[in-house]
N, C-alpha and C positions, 0 to 999 in steps of 0.2 A: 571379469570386469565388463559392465554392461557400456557397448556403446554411445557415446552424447550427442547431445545437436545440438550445436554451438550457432550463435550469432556473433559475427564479425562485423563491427561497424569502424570504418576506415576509408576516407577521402584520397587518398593517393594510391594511384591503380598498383605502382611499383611494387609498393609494401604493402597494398594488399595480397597481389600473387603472390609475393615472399613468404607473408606469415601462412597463406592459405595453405603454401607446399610443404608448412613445419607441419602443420596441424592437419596437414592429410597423412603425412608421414609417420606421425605419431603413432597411429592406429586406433587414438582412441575416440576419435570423433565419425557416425556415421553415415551425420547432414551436419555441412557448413551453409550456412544463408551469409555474404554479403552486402554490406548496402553502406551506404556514402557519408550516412551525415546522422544525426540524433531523429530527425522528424521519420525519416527512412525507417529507422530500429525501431521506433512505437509503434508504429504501423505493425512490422513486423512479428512484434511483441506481442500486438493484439490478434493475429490472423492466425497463427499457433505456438506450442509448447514450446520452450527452450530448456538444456541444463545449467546452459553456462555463456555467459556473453564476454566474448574479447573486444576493447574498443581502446580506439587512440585519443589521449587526452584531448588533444587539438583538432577538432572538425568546424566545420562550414558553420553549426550553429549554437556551437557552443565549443568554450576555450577552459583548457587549465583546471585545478581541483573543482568547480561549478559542473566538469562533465562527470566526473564521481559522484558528485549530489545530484544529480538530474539523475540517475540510474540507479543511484540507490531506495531514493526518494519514488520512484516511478513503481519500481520491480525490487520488495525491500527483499523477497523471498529467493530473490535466480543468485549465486555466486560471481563476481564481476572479475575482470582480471584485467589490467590495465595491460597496453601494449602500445610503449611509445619511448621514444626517442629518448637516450638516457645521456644528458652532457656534466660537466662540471656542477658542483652543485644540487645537481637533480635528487642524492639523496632523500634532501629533505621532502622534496616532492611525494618520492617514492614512500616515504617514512607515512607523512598524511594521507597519501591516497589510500594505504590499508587504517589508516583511523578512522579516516572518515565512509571505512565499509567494503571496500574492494577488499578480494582477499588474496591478491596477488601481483608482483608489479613484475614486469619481463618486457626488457631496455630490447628494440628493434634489432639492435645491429648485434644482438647474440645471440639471434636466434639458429642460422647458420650451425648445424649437428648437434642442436639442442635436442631433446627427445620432451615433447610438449605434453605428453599424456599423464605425466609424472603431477607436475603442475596443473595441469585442468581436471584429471581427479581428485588431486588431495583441494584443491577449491570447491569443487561440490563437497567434500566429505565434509571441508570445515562449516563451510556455509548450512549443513543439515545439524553438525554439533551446537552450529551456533543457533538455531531453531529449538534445537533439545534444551538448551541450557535457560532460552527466554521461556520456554513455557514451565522448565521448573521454578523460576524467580514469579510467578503467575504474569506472564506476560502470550497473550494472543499472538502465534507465530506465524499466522497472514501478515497481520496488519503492525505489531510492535505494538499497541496498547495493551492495559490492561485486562486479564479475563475477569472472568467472574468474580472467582475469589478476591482477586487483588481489588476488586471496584469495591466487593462487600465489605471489604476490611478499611478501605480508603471511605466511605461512607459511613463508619463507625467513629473513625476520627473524624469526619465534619460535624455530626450530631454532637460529639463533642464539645465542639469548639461553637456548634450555635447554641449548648446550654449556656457556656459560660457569657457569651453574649448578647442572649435573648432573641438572636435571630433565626428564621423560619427555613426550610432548605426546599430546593424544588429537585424534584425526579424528574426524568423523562426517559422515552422509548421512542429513537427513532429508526425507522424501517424502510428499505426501498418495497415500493409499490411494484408487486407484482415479481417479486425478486425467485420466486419458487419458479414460476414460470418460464422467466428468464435464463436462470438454469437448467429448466428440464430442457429447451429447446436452441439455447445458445450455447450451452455447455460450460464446465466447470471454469475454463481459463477463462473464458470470458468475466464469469459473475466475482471468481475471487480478484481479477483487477478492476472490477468494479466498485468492491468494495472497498480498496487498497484508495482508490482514489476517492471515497465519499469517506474514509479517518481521517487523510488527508486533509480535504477539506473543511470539513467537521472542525478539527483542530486547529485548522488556521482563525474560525469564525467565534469559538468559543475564549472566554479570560481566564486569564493566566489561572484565578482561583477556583474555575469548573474544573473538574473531571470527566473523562470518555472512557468508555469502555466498549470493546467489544465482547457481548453477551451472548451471541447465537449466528450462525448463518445469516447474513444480511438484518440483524439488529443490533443498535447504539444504544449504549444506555448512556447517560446526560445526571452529571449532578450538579446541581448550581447551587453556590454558597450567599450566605447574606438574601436573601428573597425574603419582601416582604408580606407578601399575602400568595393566593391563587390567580388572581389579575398579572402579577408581574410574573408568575411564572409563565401562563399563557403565552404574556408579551415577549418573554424572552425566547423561548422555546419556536414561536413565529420567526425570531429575526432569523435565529437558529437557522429552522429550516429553510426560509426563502436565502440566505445566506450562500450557504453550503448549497444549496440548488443550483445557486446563479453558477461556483467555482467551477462543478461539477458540469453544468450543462458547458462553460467555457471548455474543459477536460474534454467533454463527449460529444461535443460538435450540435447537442440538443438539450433540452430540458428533459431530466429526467423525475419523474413523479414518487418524491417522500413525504410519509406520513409520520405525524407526530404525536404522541398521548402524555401527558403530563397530570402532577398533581401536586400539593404543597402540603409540607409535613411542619406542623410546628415544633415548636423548640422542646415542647416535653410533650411528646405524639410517640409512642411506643412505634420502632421502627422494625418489621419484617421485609427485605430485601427482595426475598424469594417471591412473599405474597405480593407485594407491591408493583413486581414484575409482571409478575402474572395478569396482575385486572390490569394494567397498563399495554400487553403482550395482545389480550383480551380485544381492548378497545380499540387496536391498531386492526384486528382482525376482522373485527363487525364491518369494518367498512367493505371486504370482499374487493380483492388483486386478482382474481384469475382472470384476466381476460385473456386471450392467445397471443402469442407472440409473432411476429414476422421474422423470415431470416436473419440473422446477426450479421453489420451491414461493415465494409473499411473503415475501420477508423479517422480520424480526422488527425490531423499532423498535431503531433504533442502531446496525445490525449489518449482514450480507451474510445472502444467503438461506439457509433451512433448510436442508439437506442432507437429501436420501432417503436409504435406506440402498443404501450401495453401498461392497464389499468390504469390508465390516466382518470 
């Protein structure tokens, strides 16, 4: 059994030393990191690796099932394990916080000759099954959207559906700028929460009848339904981007630099996926991202790290 390094995020010193002396005692933890509150653990989150994060529902800045969505939503890939106060009632609690994505709930006052490695293993184990299982359904096991497959097949059925209604579809590709570079010189954990939070955001900016997929290392593919020509796909793909830039830069404490390539496929326009990607993959590339990158800087509270400037 390999070792973890766990993040503990917990406000009350008491119960933090308590759960710290389960979770040393266990054995199976080899770094514990503490910190206070939710802006603390992002930080955290961003500066290096974890396996497994322990946190108490109730902190300084955030309360109640919203701290399960904040962590889930943040780090959908790290196994979460709730640790918190278990009174009357609290089942239910306990019932949604693994609905809604923890994959464990362990009530403070039992912890006392509990043996915690049992639990913080088999939560990594689930949490990697549950990674296996989205990318058999074709699902991207960074980020929860679609891969490849699932966007081709989901773009067969919009082509569909814009014969029967004579409406036109727009593609797009969008790509962090500079995002190869970023990786080579910030490294892995930084770029894949980086991209975790541009699906994120991406999805919040796009309607309900587009589709997202993630396509490749740091590219989006974009399908928009109902478009009438190449003008509104342009325009759409603009709000798109300056969009999802703005959420992102609020995330990253800066503006970060994406690039967009689009095109409009009419209603009876023979549809190649693969090619389509390609001259779009293409066009996203002519513009030239390598510029160098600067150290990869603290993140900003709530977010992933600043960005230096690079290929702006």
């Amino acid at each position: 059994m390999s070792a973890l390094r766990a993040l503990l995020v917990e406000d009350d010193p008491e119960d933090a030393a308590r759960i710290a002396r389960a979770v040393r005692a266990s054995g199976a933890v080899a770094r514990l990191v503490h910190v206070p509150d939710r802006a603390e653990a992002m930080r955290a989150l961003a500066r290096e690796p974890f396996d497994v994060v322990l946190v108490d529902l109730n902190l300084p800045d955030t309360q109640g099932l919203a701290t399960v969505d904040a962590f889930v939503r943040a780090r959908p890939e790290l196994p979460l394990v709730v640790v918190s106060a278990f009174g009357t009632g609290d089942l239910v609690v306990a019932a949604e916080s693994l609905r809604r994505g923890a994959q464990d709930f362990l009530p403070k006052d039992r912890l006392d000759g509990l043996d915690l490695a049992r639990p913080l293993v088999l939560a990594r184990a689930r949490k990697r099954g549950e990674r296996e299982r989205l990318a058999a359904r074709g699902r991207d096991p960074l980020t929860g959207l679609p891969d490849f497959a699932a966007f081709r097949c989901g773009l067969e059925r919009a082509r569909l559906r814009a014969l029967r209604h004579g409406a036109g579809l727009g593609l797009g590709l969008l790509g962090i700028r500079g995002y190869w570079c970023r990786l080579r010189d910030w490294g892995e954990e930084w770029a894949c929460m980086l991209e975790r939070a541009l699906a994120a955001a991406l999805h919040r900016t796009m309607r309900r009848t587009d589709d997202l997929a993630r396509v490749a290392p740091g590219r989006f593919a974009l399908l928009l339904e109902e478009v009438r020509d190449g003008e509104a796909v342009t325009r759409a793909l603009d709000r798109i981007r300056r969009e999802a830039g703005a959420e992102l830069a609020r995330r990253a404490g800066e503006r970060l630099p994406l690039a967009v390539a689009g095109c409009w496929l009419g209603p009876h326009e023979p549809v190649v996926p693969e090619l389509l990607l390609a001259q779009l993959r293409g066009a996203l590339e002519a513009d030239g991202d390598d510029a160098p990158v600067l150290p990869a800087p603290v993140p900003e509270a709530g977010g992933v790290a600043s960005p230096a400037a690079c290929g702006r």
